[in-house]
Backbone as ProteinMPNN parsed JSONL, in Angstrom:
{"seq_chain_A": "XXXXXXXXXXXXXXXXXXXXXXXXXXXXXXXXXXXXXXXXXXXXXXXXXXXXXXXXXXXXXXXXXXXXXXXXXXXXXXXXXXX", "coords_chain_A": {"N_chain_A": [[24.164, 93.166, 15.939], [26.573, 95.871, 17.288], [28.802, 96.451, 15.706], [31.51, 96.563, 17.376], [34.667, 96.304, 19.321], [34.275, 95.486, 21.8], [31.91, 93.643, 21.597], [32.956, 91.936, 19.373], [34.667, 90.949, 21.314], [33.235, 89.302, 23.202], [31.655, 87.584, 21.923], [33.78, 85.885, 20.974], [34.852, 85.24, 23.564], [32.207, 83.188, 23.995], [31.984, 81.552, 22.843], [34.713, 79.914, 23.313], [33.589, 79.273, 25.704], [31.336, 77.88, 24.621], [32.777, 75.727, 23.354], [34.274, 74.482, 25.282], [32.27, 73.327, 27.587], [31.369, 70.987, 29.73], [30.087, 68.836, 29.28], [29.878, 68.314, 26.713], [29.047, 66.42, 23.58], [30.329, 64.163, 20.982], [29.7, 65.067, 18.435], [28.53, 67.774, 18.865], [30.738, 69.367, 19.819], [32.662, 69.078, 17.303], [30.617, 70.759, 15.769], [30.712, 73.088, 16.898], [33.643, 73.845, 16.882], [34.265, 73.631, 14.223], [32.446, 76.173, 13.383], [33.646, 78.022, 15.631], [35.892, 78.392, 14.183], [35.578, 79.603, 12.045], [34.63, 81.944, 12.625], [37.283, 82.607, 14.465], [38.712, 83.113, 12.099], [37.64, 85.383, 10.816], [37.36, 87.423, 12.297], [40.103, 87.875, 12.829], [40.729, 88.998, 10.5], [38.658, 91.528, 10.957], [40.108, 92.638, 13.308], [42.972, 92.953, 12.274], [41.919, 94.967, 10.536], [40.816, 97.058, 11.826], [43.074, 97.657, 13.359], [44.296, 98.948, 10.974], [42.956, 101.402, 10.916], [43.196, 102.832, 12.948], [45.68, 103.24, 12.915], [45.861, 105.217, 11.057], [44.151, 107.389, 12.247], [45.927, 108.102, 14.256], [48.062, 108.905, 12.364], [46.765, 111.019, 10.974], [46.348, 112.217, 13.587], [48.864, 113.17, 14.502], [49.435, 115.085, 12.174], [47.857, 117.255, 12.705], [44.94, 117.033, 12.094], [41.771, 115.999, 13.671], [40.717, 113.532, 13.464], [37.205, 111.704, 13.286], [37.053, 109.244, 15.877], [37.775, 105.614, 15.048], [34.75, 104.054, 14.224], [34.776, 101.336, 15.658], [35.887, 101.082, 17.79], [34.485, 102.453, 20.076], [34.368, 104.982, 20.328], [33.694, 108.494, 20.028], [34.108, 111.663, 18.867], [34.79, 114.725, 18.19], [35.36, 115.561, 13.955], [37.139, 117.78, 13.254], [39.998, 119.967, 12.324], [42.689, 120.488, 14.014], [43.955, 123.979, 14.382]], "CA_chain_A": [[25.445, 93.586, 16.463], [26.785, 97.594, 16.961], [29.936, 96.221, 15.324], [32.387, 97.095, 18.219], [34.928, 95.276, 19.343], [33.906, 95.13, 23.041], [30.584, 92.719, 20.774], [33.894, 90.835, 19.194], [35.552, 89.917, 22.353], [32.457, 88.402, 23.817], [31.313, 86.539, 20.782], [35.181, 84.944, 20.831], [34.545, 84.298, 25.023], [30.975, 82.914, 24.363], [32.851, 80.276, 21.641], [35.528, 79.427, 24.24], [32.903, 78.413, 26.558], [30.606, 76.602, 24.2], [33.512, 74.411, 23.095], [34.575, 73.805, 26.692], [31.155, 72.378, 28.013], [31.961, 69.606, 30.055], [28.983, 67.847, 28.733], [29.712, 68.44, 25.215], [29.509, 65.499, 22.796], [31.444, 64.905, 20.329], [29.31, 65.829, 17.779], [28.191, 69.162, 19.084], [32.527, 70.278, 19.795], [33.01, 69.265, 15.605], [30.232, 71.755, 14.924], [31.61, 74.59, 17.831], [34.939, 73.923, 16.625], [33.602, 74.44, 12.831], [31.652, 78.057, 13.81], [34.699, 78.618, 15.963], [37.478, 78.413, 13.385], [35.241, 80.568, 10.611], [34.884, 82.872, 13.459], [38.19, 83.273, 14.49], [38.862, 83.514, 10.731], [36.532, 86.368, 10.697], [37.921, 87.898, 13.8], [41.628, 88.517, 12.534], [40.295, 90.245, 9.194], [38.229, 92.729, 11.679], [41.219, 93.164, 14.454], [43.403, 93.796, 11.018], [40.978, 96.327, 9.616], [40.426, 98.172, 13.148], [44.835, 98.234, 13.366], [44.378, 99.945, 9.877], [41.603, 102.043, 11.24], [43.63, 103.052, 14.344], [46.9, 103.726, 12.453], [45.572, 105.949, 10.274], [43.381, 107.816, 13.072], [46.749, 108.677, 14.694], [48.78, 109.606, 11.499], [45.826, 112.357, 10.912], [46.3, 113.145, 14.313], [50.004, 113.245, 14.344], [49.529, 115.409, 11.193], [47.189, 118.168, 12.836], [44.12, 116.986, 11.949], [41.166, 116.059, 14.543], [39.285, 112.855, 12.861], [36.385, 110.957, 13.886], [37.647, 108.085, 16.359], [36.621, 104.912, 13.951], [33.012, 103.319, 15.315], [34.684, 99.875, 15.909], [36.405, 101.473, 19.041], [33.021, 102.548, 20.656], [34.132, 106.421, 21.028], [32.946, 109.763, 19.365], [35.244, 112.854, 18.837], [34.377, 115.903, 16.117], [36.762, 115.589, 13.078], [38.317, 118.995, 13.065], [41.308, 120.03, 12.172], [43.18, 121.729, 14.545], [44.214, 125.36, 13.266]], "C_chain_A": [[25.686, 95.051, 16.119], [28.107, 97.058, 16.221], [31.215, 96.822, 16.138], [33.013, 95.52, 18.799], [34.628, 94.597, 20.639], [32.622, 93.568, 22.618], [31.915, 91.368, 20.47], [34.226, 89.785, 20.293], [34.54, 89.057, 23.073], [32.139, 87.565, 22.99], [32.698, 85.381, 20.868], [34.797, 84.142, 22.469], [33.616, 83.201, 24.762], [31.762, 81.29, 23.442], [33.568, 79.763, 22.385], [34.358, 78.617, 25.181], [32.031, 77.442, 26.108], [31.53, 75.191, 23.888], [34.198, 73.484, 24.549], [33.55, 73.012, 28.043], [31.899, 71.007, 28.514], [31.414, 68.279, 30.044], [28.704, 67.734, 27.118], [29.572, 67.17, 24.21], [30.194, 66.131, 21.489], [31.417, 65.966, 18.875], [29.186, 67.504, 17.41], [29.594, 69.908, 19.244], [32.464, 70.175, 18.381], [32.085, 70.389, 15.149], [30.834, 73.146, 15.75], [32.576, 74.861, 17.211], [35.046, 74.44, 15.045], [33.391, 75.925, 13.042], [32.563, 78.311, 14.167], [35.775, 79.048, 15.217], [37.031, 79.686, 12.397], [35.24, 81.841, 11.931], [35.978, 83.643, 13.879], [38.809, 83.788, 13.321], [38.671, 85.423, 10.439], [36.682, 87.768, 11.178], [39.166, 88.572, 13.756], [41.375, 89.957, 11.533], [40.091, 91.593, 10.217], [39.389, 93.206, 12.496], [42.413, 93.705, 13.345], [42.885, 95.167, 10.44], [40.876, 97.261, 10.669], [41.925, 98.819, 13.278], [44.702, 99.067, 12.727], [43.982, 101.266, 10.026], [42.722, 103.056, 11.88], [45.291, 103.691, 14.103], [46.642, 104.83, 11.489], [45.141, 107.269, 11.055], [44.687, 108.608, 13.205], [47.839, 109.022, 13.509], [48.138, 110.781, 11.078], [45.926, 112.939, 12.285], [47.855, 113.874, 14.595], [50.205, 114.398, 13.203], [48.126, 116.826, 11.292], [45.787, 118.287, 12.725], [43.134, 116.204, 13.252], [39.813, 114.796, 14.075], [38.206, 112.377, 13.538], [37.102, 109.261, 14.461], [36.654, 106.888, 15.506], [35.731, 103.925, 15.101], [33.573, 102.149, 15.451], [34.979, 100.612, 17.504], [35.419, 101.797, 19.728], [33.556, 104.15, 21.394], [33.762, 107.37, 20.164], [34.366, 110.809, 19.361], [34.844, 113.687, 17.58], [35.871, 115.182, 15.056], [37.033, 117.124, 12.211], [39.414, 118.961, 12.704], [41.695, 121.459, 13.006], [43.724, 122.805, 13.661], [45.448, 126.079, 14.186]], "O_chain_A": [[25.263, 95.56, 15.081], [28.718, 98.114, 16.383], [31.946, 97.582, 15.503], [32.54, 94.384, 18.836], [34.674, 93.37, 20.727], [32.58, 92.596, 23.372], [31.948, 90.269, 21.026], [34.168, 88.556, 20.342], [34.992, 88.033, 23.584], [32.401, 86.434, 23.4], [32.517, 84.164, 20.818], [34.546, 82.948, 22.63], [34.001, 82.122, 25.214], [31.82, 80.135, 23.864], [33.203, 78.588, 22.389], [34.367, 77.389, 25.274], [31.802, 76.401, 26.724], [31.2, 74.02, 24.077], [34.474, 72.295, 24.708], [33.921, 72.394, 29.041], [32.687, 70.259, 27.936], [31.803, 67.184, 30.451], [27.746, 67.274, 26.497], [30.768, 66.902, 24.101], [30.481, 67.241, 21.041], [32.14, 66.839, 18.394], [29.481, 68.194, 16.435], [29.64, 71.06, 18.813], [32.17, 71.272, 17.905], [32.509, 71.071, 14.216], [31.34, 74.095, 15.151], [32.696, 76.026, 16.83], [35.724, 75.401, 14.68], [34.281, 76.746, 12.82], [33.099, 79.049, 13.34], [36.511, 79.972, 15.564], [37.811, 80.562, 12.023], [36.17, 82.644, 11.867], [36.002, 84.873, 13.835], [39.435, 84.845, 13.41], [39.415, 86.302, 10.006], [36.312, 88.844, 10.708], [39.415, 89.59, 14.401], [41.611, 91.161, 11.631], [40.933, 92.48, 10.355], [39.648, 94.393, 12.295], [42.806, 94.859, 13.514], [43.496, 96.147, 10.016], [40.847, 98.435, 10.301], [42.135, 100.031, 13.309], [44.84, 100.179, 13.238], [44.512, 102.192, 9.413], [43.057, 104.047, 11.232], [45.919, 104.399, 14.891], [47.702, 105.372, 11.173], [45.667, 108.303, 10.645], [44.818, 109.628, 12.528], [48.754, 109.633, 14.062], [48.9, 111.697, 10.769], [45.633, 114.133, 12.362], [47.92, 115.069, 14.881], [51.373, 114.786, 13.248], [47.562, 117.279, 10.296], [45.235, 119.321, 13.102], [43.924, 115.673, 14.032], [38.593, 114.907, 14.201], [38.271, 112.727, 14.716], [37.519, 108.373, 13.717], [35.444, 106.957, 15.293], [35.938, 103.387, 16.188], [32.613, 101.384, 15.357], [34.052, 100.559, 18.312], [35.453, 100.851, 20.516], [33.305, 104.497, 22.548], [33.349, 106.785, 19.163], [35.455, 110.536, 19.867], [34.657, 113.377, 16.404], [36.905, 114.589, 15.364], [37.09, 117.405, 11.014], [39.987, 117.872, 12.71], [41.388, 122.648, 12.913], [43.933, 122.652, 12.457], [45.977, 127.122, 13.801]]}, "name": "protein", "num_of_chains": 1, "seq": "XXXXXXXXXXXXXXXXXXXXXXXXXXXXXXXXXXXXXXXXXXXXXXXXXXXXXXXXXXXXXXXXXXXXXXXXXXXXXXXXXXX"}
């Protein structure tokens, strides 16, 4: 994984669809639904930590400075500081 969240949101789709199989037994949903839950678990932390990321980004930019957009977001930018 590049650790981006565009990687997140499909990993969360790909889970939606394994548990929705319309041939699923019941076995195989208790373990989806298992992986799924630690997943979404998993999933908040990161979408938490990227907010943090992302609030911070724009208080340095708000504040004249020019950082590096953070690598979950999947963009680039120098980190200058405007002058």
């Amino acid at each position: 994984m590049k650790n981006k969240l565009t990687e997140l949101n499909e990993l969360l789709f790909n889970t939606l669809a394994n548990i929705t199989k319309p041939n699923i037994t019941d076995e195989q949903l208790k373990q989806e639904m298992s992986k799924g839950n630690a997943i979404s678990r998993i999933a908040k932390v990161i979408v938490d930590n990227t907010a943090l990321q992302l609030d911070a980004f724009k208080t340095a930019c708000d504040n004249g400075y020019r950082p590096n957009i953070p690598d979950v977001l999947s963009l680039d930018n120098k980190g200058d500081k405007d002058e």
